[in-house]
N, CA and C atoms of all chains as a GROMACS GRO file, in nm:
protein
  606
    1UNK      N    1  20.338  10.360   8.967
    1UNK     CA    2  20.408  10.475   8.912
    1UNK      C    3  20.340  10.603   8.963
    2UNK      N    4  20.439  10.683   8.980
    2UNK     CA    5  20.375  10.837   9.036
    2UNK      C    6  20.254  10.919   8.910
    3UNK      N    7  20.256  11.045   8.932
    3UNK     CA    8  20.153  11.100   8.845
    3UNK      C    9  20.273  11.170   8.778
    4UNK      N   10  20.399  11.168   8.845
    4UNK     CA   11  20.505  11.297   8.808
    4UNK      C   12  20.564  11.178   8.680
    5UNK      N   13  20.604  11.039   8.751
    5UNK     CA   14  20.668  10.957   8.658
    5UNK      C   15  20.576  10.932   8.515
    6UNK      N   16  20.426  10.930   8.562
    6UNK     CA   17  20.362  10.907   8.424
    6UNK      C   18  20.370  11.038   8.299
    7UNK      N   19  20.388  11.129   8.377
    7UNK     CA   20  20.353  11.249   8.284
    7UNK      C   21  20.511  11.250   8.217
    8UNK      N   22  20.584  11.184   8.287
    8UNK     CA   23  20.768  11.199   8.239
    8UNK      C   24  20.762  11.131   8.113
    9UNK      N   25  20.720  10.952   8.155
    9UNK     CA   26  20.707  10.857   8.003
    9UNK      C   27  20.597  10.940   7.919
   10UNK      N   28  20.561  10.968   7.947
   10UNK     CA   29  20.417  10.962   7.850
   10UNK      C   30  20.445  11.101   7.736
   11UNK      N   31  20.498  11.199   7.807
   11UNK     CA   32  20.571  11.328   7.710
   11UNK      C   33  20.674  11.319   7.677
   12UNK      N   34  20.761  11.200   7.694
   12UNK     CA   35  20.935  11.191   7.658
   12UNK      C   36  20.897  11.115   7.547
   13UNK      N   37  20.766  11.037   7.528
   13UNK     CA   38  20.766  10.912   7.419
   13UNK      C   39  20.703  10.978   7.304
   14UNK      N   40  20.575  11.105   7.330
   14UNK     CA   41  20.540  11.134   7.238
   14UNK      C   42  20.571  11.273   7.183
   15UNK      N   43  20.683  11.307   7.245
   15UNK     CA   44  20.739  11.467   7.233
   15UNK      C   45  20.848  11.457   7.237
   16UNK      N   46  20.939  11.361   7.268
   16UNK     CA   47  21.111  11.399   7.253
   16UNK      C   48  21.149  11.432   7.271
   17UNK      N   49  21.107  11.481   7.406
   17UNK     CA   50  21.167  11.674   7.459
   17UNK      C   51  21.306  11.664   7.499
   18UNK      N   52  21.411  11.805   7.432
   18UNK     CA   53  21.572  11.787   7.454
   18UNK      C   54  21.541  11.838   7.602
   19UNK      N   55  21.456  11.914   7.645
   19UNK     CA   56  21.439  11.944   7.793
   19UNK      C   57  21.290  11.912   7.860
   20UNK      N   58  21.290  11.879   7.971
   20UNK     CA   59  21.173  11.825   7.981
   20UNK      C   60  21.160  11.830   8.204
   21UNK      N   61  21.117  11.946   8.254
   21UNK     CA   62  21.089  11.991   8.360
   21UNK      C   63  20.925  11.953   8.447
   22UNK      N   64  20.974  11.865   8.551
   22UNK     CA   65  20.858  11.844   8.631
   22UNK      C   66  20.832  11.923   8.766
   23UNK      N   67  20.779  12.028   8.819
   23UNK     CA   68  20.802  12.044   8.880
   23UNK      C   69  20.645  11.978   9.018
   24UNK      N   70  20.617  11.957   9.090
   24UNK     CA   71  20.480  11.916   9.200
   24UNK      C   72  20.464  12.037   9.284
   25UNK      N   73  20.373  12.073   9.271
   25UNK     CA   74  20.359  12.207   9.312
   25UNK      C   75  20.203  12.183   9.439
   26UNK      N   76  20.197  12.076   9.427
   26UNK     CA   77  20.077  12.034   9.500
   26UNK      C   78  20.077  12.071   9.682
   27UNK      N   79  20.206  12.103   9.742
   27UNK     CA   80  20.174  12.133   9.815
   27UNK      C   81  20.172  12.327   9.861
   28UNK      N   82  20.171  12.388   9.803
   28UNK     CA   83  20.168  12.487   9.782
   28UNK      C   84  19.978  12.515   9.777
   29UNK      N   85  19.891  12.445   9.710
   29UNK     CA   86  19.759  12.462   9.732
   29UNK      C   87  19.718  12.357   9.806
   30UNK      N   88  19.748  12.311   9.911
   30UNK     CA   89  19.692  12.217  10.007
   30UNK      C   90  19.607  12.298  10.105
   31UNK      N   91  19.499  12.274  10.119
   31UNK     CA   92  19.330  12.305  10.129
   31UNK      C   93  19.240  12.375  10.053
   32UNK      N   94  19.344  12.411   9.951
   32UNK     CA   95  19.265  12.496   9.811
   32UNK      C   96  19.182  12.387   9.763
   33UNK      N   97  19.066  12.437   9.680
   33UNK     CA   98  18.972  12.322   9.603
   33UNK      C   99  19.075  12.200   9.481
   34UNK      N  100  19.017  12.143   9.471
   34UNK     CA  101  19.084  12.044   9.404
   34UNK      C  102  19.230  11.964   9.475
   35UNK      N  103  19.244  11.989   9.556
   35UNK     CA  104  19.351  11.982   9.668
   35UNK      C  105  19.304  11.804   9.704
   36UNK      N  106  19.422  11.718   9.675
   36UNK     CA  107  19.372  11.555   9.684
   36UNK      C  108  19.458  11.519   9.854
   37UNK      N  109  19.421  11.456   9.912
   37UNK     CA  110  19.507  11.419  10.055
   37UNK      C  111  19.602  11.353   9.989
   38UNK      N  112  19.631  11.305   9.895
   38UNK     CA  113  19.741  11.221   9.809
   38UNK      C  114  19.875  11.290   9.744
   39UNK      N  115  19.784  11.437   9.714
   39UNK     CA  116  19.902  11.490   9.678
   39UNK      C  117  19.868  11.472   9.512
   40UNK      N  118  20.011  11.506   9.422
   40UNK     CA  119  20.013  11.499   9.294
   40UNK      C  120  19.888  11.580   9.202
   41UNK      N  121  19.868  11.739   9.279
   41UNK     CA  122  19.702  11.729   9.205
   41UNK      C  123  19.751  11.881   9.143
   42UNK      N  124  19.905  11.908   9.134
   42UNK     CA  125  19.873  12.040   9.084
   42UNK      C  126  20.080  12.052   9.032
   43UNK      N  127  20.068  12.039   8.918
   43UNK     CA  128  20.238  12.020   8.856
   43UNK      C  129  20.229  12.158   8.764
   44UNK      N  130  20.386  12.215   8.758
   44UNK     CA  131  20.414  12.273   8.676
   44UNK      C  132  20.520  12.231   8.532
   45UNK      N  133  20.490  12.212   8.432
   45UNK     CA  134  20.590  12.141   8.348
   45UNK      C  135  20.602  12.264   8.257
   46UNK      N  136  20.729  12.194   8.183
   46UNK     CA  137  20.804  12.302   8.101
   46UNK      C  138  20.859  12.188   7.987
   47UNK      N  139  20.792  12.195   7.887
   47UNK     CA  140  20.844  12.109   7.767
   47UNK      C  141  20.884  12.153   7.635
   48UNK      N  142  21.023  12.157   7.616
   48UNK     CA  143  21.136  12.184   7.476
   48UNK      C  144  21.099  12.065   7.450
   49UNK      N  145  21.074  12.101   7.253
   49UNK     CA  146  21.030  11.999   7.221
   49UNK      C  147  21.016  12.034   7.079
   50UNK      N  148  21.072  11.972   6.961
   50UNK     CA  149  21.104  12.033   6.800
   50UNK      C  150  20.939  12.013   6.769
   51UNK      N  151  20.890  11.925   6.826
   51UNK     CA  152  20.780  11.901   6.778
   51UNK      C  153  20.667  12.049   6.773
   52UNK      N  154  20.689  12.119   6.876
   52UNK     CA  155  20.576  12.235   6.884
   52UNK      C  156  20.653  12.366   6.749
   53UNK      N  157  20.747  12.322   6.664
   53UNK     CA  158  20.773  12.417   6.594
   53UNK      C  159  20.690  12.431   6.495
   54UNK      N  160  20.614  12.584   6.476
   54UNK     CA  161  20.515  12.615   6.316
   54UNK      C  162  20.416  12.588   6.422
   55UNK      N  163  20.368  12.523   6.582
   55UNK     CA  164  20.237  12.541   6.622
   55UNK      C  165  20.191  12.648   6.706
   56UNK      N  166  20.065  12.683   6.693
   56UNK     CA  167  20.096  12.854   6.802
   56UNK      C  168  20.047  12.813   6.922
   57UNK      N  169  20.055  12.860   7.027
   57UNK     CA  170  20.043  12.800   7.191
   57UNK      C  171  19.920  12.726   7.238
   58UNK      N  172  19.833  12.751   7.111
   58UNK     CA  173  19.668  12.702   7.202
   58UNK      C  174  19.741  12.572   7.111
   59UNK      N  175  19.790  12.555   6.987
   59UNK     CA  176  19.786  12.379   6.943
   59UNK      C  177  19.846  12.292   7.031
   60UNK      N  178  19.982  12.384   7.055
   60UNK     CA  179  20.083  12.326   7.118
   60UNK      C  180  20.078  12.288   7.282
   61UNK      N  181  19.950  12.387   7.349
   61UNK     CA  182  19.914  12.317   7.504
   61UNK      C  183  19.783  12.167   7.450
   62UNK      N  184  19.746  12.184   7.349
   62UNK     CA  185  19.610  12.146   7.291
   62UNK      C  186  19.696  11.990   7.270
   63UNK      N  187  19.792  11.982   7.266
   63UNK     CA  188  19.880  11.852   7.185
   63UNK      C  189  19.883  11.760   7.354
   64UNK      N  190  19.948  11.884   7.438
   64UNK     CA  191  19.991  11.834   7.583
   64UNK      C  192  19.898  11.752   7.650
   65UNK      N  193  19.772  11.834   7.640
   65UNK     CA  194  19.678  11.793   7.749
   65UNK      C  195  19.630  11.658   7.648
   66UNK      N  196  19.611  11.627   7.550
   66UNK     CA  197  19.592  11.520   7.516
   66UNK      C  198  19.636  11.428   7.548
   67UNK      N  199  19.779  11.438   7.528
   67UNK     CA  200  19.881  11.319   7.570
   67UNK      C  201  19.830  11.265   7.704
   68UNK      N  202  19.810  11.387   7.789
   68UNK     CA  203  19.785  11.380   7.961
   68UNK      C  204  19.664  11.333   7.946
   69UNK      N  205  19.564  11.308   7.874
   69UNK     CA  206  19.461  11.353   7.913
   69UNK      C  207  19.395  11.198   8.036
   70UNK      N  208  19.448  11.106   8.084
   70UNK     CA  209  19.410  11.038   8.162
   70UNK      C  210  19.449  11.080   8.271
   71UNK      N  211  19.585  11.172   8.306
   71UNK     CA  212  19.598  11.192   8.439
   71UNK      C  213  19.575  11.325   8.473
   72UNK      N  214  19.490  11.403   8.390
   72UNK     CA  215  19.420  11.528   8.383
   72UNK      C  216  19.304  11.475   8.451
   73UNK      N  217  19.204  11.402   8.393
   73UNK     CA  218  19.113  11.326   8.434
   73UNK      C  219  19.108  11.256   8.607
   74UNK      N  220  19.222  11.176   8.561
   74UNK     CA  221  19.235  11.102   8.658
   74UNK      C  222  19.234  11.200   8.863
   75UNK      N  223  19.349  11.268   8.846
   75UNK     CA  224  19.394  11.318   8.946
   75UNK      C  225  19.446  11.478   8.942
   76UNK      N  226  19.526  11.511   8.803
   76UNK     CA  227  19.589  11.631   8.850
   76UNK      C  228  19.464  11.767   8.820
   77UNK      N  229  19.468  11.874   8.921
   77UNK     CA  230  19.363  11.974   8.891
   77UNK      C  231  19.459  12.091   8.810
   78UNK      N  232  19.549  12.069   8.823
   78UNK     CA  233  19.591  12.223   8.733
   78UNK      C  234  19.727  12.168   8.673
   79UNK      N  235  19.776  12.228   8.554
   79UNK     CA  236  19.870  12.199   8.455
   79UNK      C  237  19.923  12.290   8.452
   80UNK      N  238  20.038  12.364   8.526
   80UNK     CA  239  20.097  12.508   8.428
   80UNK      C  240  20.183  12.461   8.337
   81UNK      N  241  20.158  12.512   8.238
   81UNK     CA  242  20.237  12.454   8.100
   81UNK      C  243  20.353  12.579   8.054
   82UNK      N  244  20.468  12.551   8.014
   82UNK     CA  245  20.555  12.655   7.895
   82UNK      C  246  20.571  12.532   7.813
   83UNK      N  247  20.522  12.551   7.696
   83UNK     CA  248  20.582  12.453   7.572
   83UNK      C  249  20.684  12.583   7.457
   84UNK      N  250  20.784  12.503   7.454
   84UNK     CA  251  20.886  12.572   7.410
   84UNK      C  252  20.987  12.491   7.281
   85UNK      N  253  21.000  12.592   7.164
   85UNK     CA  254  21.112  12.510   7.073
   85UNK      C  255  21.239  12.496   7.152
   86UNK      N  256  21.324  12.373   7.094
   86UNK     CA  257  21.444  12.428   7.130
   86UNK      C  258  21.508  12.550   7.072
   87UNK      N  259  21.465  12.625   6.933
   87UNK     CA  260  21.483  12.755   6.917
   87UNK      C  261  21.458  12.860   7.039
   88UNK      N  262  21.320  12.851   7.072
   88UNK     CA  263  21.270  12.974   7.174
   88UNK      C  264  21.334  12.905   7.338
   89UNK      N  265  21.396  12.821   7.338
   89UNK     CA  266  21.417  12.787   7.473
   89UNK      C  267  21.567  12.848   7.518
   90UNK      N  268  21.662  12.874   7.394
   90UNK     CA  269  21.767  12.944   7.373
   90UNK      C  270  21.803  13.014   7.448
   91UNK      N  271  17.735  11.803   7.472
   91UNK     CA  272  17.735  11.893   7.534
   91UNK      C  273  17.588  11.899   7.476
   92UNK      N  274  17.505  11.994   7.586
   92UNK     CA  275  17.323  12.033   7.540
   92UNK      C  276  17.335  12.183   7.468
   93UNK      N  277  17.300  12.154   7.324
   93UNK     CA  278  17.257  12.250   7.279
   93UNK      C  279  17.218  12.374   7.329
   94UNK      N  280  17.175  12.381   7.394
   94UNK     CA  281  17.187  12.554   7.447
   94UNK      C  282  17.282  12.598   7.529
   95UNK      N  283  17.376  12.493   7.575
   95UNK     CA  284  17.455  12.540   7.610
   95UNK      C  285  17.571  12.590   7.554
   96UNK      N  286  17.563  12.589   7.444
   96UNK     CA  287  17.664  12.606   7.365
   96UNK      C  288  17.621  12.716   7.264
   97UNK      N  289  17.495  12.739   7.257
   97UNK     CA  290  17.417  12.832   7.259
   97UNK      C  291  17.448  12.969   7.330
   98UNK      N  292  17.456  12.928   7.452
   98UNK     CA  293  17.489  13.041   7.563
   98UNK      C  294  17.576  13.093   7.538
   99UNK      N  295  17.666  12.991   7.543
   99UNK     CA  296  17.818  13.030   7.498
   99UNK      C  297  17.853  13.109   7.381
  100UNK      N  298  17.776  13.068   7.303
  100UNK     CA  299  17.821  13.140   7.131
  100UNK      C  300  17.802  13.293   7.161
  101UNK      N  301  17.630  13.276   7.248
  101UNK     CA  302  17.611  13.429   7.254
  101UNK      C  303  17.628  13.547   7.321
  102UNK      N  304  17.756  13.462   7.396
  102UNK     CA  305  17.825  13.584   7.554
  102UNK      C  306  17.960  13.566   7.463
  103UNK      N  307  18.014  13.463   7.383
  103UNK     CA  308  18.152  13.526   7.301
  103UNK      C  309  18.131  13.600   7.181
  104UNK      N  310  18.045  13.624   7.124
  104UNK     CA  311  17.995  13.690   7.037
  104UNK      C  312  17.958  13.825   7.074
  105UNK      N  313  17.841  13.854   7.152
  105UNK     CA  314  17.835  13.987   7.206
  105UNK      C  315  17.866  14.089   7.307
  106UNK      N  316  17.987  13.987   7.303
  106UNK     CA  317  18.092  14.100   7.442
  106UNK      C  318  18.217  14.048   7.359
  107UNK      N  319  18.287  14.169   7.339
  107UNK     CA  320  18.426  14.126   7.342
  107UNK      C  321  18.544  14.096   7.371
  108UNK      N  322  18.540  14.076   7.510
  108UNK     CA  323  18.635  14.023   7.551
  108UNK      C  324  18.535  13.938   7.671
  109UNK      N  325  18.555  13.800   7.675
  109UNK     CA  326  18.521  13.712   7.806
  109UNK      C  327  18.593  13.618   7.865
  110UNK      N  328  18.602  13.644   7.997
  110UNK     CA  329  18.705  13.579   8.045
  110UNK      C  330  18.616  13.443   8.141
  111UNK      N  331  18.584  13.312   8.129
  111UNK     CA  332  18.546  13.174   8.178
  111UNK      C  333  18.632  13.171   8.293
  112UNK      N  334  18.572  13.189   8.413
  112UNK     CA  335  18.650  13.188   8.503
  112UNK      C  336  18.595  13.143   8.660
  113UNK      N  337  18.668  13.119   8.750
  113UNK     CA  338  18.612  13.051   8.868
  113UNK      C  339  18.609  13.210   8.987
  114UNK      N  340  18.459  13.203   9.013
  114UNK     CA  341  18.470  13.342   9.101
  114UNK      C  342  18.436  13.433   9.011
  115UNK      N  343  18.428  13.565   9.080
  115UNK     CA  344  18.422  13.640   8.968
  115UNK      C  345  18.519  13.786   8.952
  116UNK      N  346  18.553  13.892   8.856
  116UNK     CA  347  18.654  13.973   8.811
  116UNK      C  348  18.664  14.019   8.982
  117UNK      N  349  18.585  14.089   9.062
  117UNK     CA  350  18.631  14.076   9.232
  117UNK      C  351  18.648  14.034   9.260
  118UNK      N  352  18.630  13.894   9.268
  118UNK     CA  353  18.708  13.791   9.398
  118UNK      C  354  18.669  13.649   9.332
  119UNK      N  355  18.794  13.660   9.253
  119UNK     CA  356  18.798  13.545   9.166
  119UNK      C  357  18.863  13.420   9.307
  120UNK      N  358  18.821  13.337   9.277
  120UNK     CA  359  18.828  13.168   9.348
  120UNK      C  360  18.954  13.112   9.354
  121UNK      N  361  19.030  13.098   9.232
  121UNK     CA  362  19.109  13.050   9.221
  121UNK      C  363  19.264  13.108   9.138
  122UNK      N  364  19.371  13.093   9.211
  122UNK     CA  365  19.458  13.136   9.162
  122UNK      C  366  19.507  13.189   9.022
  123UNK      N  367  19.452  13.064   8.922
  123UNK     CA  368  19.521  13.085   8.770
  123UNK      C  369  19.405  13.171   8.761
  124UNK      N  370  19.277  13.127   8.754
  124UNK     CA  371  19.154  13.266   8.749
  124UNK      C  372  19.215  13.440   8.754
  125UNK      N  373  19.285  13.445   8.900
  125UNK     CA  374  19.290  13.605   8.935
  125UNK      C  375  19.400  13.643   8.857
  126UNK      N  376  19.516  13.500   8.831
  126UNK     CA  377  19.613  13.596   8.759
  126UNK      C  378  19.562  13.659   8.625
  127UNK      N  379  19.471  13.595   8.515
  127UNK     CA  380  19.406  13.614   8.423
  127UNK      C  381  19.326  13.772   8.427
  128UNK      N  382  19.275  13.783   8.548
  128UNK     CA  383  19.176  13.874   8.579
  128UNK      C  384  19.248  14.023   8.594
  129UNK      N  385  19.370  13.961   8.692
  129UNK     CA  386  19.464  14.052   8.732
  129UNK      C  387  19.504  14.133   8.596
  130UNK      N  388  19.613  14.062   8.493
  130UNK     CA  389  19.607  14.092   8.381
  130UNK      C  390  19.556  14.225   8.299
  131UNK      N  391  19.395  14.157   8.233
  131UNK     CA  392  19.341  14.220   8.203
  131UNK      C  393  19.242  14.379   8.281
  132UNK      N  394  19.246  14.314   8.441
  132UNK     CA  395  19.233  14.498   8.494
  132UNK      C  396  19.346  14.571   8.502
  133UNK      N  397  19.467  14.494   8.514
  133UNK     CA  398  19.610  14.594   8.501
  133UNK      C  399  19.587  14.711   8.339
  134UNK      N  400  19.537  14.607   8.246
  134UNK     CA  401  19.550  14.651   8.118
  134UNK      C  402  19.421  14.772   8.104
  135UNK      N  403  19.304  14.738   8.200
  135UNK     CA  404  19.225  14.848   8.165
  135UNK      C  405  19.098  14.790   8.043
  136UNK      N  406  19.150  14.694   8.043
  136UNK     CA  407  19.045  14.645   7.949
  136UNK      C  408  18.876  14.562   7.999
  137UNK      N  409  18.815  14.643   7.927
  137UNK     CA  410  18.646  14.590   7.973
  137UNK      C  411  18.662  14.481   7.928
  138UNK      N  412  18.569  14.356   8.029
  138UNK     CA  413  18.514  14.219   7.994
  138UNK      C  414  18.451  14.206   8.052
  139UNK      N  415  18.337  14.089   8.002
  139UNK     CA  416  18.280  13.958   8.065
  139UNK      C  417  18.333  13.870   8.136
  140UNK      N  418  18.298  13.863   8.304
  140UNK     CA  419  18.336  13.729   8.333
  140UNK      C  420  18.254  13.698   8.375
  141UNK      N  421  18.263  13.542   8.323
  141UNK     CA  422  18.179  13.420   8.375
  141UNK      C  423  18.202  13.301   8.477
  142UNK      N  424  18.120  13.332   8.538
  142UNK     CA  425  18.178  13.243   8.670
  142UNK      C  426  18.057  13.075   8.647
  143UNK      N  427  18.199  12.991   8.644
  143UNK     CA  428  18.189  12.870   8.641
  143UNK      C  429  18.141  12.801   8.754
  144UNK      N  430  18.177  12.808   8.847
  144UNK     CA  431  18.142  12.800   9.015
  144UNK      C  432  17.961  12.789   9.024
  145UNK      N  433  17.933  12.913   8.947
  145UNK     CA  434  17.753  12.901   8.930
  145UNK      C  435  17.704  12.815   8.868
  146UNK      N  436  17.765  12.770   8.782
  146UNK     CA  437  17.699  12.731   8.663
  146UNK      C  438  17.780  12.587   8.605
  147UNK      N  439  17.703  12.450   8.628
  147UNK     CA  440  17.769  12.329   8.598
  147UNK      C  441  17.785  12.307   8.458
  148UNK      N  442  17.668  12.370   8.406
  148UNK     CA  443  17.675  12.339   8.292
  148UNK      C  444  17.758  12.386   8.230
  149UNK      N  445  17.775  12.524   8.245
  149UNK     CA  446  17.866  12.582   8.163
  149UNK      C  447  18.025  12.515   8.174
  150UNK      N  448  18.053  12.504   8.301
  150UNK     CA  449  18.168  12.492   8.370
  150UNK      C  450  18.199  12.375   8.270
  151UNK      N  451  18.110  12.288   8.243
  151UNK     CA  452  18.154  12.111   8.157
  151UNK      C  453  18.119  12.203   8.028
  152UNK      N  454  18.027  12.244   8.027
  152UNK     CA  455  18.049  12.319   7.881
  152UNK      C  456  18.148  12.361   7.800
  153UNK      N  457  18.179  12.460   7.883
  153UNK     CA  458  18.284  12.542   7.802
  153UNK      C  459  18.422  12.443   7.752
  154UNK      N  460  18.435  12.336   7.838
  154UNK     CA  461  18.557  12.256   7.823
  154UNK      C  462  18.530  12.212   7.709
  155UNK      N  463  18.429  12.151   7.658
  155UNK     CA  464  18.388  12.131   7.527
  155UNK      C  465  18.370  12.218   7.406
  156UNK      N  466  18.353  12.254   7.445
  156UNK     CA  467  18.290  12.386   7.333
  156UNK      C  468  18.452  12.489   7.316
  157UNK      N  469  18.566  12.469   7.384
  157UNK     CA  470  18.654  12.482   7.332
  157UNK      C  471  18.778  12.417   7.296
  158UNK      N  472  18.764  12.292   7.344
  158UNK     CA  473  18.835  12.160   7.387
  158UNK      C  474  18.958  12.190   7.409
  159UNK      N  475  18.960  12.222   7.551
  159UNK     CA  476  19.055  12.299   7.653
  159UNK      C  477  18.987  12.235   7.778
  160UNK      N  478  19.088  12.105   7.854
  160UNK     CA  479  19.046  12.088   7.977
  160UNK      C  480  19.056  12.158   8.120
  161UNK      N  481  19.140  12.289   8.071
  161UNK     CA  482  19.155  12.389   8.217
  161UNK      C  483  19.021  12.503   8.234
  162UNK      N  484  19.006  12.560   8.358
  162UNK     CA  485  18.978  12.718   8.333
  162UNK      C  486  19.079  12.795   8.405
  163UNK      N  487  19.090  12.884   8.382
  163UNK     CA  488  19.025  12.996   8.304
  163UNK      C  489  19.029  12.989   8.126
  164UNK      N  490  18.933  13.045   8.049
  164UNK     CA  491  18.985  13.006   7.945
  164UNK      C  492  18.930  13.192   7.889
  165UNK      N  493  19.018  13.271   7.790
  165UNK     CA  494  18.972  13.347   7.776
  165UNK      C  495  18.990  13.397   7.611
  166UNK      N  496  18.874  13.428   7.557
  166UNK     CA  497  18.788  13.472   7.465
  166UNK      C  498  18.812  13.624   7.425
  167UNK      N  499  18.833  13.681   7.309
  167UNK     CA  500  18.864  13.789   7.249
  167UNK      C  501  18.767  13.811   7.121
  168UNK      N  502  18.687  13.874   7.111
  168UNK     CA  503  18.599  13.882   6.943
  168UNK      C  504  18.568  13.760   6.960
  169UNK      N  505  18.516  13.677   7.021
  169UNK     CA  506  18.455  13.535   6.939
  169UNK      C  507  18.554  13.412   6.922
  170UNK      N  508  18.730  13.459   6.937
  170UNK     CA  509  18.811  13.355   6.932
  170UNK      C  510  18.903  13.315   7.043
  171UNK      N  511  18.891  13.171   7.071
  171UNK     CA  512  18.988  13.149   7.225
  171UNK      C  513  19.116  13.215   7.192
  172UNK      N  514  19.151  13.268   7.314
  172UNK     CA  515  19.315  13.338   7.315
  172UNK      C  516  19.412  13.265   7.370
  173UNK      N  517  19.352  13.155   7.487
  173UNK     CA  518  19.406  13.081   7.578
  173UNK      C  519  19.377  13.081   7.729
  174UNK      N  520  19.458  13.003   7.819
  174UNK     CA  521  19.447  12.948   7.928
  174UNK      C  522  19.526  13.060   8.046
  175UNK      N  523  19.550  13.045   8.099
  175UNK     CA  524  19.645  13.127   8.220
  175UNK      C  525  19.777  13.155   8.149
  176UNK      N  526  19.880  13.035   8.135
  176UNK     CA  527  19.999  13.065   8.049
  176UNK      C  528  20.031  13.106   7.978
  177UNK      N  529  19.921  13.092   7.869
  177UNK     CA  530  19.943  13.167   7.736
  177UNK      C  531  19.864  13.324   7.728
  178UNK      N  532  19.823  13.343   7.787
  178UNK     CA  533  19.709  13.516   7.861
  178UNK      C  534  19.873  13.556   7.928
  179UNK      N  535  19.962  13.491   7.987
  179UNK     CA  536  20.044  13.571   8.076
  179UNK      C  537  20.158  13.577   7.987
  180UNK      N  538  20.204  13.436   7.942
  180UNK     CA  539  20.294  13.503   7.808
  180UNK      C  540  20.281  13.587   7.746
  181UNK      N  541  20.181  13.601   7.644
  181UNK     CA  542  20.128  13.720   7.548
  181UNK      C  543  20.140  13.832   7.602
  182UNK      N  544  20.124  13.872   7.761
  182UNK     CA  545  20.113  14.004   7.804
  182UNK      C  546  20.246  13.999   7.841
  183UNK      N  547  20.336  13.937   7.889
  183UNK     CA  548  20.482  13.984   7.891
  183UNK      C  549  20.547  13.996   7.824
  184UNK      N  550  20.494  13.926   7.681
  184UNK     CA  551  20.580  13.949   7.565
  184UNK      C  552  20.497  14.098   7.477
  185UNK      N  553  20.399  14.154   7.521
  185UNK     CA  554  20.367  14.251   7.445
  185UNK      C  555  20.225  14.208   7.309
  186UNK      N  556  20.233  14.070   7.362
  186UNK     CA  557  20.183  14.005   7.214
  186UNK      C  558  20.028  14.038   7.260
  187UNK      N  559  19.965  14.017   7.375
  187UNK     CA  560  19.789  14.041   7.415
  187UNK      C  561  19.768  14.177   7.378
  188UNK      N  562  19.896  14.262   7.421
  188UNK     CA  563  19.861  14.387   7.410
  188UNK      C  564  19.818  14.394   7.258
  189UNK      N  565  19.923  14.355   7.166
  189UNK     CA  566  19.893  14.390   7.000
  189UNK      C  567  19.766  14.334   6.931
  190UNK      N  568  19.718  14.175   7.019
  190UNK     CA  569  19.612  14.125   7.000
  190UNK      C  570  19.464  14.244   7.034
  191UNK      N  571  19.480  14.232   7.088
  191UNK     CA  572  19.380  14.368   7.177
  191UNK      C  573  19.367  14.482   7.080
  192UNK      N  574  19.454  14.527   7.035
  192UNK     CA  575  19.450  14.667   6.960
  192UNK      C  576  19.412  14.601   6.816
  193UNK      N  577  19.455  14.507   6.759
  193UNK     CA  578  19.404  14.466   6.629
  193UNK      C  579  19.275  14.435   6.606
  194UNK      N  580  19.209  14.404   6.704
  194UNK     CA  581  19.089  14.295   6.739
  194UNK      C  582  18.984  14.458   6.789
  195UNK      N  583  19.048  14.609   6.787
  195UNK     CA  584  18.981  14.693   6.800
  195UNK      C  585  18.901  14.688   6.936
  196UNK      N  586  18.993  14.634   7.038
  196UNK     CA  587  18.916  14.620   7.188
  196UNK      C  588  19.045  14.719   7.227
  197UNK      N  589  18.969  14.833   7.279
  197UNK     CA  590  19.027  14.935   7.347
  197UNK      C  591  19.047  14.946   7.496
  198UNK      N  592  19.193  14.963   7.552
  198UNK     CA  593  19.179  14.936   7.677
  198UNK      C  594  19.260  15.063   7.702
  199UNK      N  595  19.288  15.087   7.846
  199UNK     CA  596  19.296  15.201   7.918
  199UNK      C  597  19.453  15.230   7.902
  200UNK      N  598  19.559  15.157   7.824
  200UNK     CA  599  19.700  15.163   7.838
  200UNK      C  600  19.708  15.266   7.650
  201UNK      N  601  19.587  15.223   7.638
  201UNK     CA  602  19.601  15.288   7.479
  201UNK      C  603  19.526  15.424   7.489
  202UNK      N  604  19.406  15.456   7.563
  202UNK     CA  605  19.379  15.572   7.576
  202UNK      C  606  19.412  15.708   7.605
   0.00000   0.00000   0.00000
C-alpha cells in the first residue's frame, strides 16, 4: 500500500471525513532535506470531519498526527494539514 | 526527554515572548514551512525569538516533546503553543494571530 493509500484508510476509519483530500506534493521538494528517492515524503491533506467540531486547531492537528503517527515516523517529512467542520468547510 | 532540556525550553518560552522553533534562522530560514512562519510574523512587525533547530539536536527532539507536536516550525506566544505553519497562517488570514498578539500584550508594528 502507498503512504497516500495508508493515510486515506487510516483517516476515513478514524475520522469519517464527508471530504477527505490527498494531495503528494513530494515532488515539488525533490533535493530539499528530507527529500526520500522514493518519493511520498511530503503530502498536503485537507480533512472535513464532524469529529473536529468544539476542538481548536492545535487538538484537532494533535488528533491527525496521531492517527498518522507511523507514517510520520515512518517516511513522510512534512504534513500540511486544513482540518475542517463540515460547518466551516461550507 | 533530558531535563534540562526542557529546562531550556521553559526558559526561552517564558522570557521572550514570542518564539518561533524553527529550522535556520529569522534570515535565512532552511526550510520552507519555517520562512512562511517567519515571513508572517516580520510582515506583522512583531519582535521574536528564533530558535534554530538545525544547531541544536537536542532541542530539535526536544521540543517535539515538550510540546507533543511532531512538525517544526512550532511557534510560542507568552509561554503558550500557538501552532505549526497552518495554523500561524490561518490565524493571520483570518485576523485571529493578529487579535492573539494584541491580547497577549505583544506589540507589533501593524498596531503602532
Amino acid at each position: 500500500m502507498t503512504y497516500a493509500e495508508r493515510i486515506r484508510t487510516k483517516l476515513t476509519g478514524a475520522l469519517a471525513p464527508v471530504r477527505l483530500s490527498i494531495v503528494d506534493d513530494s515532488h515539488r521538494h525533490a533535493g530539499h532535506a528530507g527529500h526520500d528517492a522514493r518519493g511520498e515524503t511530503h503530502f498536503d491533506v485537507t480533512v472535513v470531519s464532524a469529529v473536529f467540531a468544539g476542538k481548536s486547531r492545535v487538538a484537532r492537528q494533535r488528533l491527525v498526527y496521531e492517527i498518522l503517527s507511523a507514517e510520520l515516523s515512518e517516511r513522510i517529512h512534512a504534513l500540511a494539514l486544513r482540518t475542517l467542520t463540515p460547518e466551516e468547510d461550507g | 526527554m533530558d531535563e534540562t532540556v526542557a529546562e531550556r525550553i521553559k526558559t526561552d518560552i517564558t522570557s521572550n515572548d514570542v518564539v518561533l522553533y524553527m529550522k535556520g534562522t529569522p534570515a535565512f530560514p532552511q526550510c520552507g514551512f519555517s520562512a512562511a512562519v517567519a515571513n508572517v510574523l516580520n510582515h506583522m512587525g512583531v519582535e521574536y525569538k528564533g530558535v534554530d533547530v538545525l544547531v541544536d539536536a537536542a532541542i530539535r527532539q526536544g521540543i517535539k516533546e515538550f510540546t507533543n507536536w511532531p512538525t517544526i516550525p512550532q511557534l510560542y506566544v507568552k509561554g503558550e503553543f500557538v501552532g505549526g505553519c497552518d495554523i500561524v497562517r490561518e490565524m493571520y488570514t483570518s485576523g485571529e494571530l493578529q487579535q492573539l498578539l494584541a491580547e497577549k500584550g505583544v506589540t507589533s508594528a501593524a498596531q503602532a
